[in-house]
MIGU-846037 format. One record per residue: z, x, y of N, C-alpha, C, O in turn; residue in three letters. Coordinates in pm, whole numbers, plus 50000, padded with zeros to 5 digits. Example, Ala and Ser with C-alpha at 12.3 -4.5 7.8 and 13.67 -1.06 7.14 Angstrom:
507805131949431507805123049550507805132049670508465142449668Ala 507085128549775507145136749894507875129050003508045134150114Ser 
// end
This chain:
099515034660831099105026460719098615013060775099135008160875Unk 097765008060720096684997260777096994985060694097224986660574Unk 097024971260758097314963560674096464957260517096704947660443Unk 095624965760517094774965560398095734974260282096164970660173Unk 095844985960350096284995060230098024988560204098524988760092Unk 098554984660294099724976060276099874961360170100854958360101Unk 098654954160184098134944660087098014950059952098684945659858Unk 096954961759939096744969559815097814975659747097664978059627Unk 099304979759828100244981259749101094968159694101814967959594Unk 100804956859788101654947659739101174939859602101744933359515Unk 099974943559628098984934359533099314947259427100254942359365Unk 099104960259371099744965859288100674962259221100844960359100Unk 101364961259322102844962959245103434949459185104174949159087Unk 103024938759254103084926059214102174920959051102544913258962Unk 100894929359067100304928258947100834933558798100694929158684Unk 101624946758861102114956058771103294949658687103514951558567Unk 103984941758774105524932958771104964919458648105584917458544Unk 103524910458694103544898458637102954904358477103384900058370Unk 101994913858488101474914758396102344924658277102174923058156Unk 102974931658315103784941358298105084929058200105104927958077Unk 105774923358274106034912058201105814907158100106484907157996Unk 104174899658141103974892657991103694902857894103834897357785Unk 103384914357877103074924557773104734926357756105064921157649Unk 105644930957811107614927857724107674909457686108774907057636Unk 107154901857693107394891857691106344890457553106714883257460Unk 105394895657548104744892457425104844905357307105144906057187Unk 104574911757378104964928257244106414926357215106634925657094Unk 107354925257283108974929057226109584916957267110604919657205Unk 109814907357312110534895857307110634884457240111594878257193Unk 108894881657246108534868357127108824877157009109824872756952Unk 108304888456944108334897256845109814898556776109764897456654Unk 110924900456821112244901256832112864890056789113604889456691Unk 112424876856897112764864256879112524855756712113244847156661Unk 111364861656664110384858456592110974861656445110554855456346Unk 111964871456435112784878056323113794872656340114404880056262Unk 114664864956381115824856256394115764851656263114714847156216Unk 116864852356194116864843856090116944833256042116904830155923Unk 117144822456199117944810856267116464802456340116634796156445Unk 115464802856294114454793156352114794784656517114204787156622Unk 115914774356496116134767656580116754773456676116814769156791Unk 117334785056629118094791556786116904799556855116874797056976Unk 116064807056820115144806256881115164805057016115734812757094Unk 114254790957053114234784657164115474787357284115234789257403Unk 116704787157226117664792857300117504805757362117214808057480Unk 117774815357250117284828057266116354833357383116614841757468Unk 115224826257363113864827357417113934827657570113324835857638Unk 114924815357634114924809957734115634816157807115334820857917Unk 116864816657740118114832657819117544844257859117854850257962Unk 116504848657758116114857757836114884856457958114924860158076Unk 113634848857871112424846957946112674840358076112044844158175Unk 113614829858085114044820258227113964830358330113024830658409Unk 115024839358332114904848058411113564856058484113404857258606Unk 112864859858403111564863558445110794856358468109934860058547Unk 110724844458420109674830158457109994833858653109234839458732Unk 111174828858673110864826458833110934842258888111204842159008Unk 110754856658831110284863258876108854864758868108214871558948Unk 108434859058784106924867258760106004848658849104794849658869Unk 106504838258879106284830558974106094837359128105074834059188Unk 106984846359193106914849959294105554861359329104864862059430Unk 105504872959152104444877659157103194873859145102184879859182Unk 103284864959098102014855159105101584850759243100414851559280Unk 102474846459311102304843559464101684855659524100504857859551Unk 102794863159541102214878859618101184882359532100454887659616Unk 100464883759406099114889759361098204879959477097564884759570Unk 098314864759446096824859059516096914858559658095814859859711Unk 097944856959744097834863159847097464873559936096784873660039Unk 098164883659862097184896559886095914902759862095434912059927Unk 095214894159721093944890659672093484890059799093254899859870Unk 093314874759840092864871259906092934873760045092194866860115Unk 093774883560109094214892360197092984903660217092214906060310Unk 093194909160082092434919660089090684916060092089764923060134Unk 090684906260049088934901859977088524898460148087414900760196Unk 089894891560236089234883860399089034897160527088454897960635Unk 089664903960464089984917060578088834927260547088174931560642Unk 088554931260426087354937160371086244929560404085344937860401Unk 085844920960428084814907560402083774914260238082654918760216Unk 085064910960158084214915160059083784903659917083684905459795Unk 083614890960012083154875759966081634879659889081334872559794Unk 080784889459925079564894959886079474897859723078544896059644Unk 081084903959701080934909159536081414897859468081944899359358Unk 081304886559521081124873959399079624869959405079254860259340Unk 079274872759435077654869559426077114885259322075904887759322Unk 077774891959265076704904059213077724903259094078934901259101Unk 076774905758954077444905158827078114921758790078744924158687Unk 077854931058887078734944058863080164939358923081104946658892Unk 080394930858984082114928759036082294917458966082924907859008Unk 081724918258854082394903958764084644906458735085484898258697Unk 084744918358771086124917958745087014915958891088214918158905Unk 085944910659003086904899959094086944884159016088044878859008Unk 086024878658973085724867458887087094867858829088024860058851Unk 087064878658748087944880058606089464876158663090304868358618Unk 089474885758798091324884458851091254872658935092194869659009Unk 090084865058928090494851259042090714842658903091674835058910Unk 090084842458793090254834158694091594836858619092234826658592Unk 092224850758573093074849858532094484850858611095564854458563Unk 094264847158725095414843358876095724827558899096774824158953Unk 094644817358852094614809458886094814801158702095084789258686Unk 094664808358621095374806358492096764806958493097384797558443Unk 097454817658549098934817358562099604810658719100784813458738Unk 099114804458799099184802058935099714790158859100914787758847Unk 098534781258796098664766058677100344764758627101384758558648Unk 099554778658523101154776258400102694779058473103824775658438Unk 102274785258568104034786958607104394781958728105524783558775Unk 103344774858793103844770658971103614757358929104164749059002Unk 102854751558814102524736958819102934728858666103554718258667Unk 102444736558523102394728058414103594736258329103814734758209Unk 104194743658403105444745758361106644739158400107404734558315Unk 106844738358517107774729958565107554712058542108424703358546Unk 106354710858523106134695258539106184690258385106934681358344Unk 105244697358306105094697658201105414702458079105864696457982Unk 105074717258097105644728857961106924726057917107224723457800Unk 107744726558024109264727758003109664716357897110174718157786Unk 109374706457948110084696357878109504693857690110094689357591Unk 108014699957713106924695857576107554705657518107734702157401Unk 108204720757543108304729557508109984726657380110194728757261Unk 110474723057452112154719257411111834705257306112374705057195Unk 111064695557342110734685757243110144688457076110404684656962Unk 109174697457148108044704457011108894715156932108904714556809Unk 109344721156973110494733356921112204725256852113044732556800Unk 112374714456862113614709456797113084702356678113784699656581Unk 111554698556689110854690556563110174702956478110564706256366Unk 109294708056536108604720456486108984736056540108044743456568Unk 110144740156551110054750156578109144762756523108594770456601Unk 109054763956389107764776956337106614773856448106434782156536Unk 105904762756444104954757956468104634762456624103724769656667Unk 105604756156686105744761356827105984776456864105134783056924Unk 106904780156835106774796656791105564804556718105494816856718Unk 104914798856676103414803456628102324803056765101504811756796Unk 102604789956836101554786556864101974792857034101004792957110Unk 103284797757092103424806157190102914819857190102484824857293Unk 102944825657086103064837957034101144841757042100444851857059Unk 100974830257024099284831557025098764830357122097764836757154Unk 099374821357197098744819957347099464834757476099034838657585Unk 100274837557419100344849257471099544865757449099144874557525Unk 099614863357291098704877457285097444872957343096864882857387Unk 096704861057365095334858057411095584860057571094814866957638Unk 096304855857608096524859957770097244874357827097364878857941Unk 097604878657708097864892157748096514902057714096344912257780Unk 095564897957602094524904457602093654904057715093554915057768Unk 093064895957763092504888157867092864896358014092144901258101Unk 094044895558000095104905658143094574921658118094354929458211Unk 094424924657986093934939357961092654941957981092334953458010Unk 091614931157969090494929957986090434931158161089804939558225Unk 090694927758177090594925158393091204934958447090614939758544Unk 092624941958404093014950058467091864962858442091344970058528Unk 091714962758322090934979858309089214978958359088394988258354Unk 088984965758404088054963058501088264961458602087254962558672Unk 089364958758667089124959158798089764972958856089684975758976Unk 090474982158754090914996058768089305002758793088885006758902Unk 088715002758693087275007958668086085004258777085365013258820Unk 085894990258821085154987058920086414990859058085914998759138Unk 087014989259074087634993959195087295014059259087275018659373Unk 087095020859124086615030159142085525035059163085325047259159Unk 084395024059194083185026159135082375027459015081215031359003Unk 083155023658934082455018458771081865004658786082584994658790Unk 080655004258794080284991658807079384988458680078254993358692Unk 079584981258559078954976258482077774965958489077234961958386Unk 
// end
């Protein structure tokens, strides 16, 4: 086994883990959370469980762009950003570097704290407005994966 195809599993499985995630994190957790009859506990709720996966799906985030970029230097395959049929390397450098942000940088510095402030004044509000930004980034994740599943095979649009 070659360190390419070693990259390509890590980068799998790491993708499978972050994204895999936010789809339980947005189909059945916010969803769940969301029927509480208790508004303000909520946020509690939310955190007991999601905390936990936050600094897992941080590490997958690491190992996806590493190995990205592993695989893109060892291939020298810098060429398919220049051609609009591999627009779904575009897609996984943009939506890598969307979650690289929210959980290695404006979560810890930022989110966290806006998150606990906005949710003790407005909790619906905030709970609305997670719930949205997740199905949009979990759509987005569905969009890239089944393109870069599809162009990885030779489907090139």
């Amino acid at each position: 086994m070659d360190d390419v195809t070693i990259a390509r599993v890590i980068h799998v499985l790491a993708v499978l883990h972050w994204i895999g995630g936010l789809w339980l994190v947005t189909f059945v957790l916010l969803p769940a959370v969301g029927r509480m009859a208790e508004p303000t506990r909520r946020l509690e709720v939310f955190e007991a469980i999601e905390g936990r996966f936050s600094v897992q799906a941080r590490v997958s985030v690491v190992l996806a762009g590493l190995s990205g970029f592993w695989m893109t230097w060892r291939m020298d395959a810098w060429w398919r950003f220049a051609e609009p049929g591999y627009w779904w390397m575009h897609a996984m450098v943009v939506l890598w570097a969307i979650f690289a942000v929210i959980l290695l940088i404006a979560e810890p510095l930022v989110l966290h704290a806006w998150f606990h402030r906005a949710a003790a004044s407005r909790p619906e509000a905030v709970y609305r407005l997670v719930l949205r930004a997740h199905r949009v980034l979990s759509a987005v994740a569905a969009v890239t994966v089944a393109g870069a599943v599809a162009g990885a095979h030779g489907m090139l649009f």
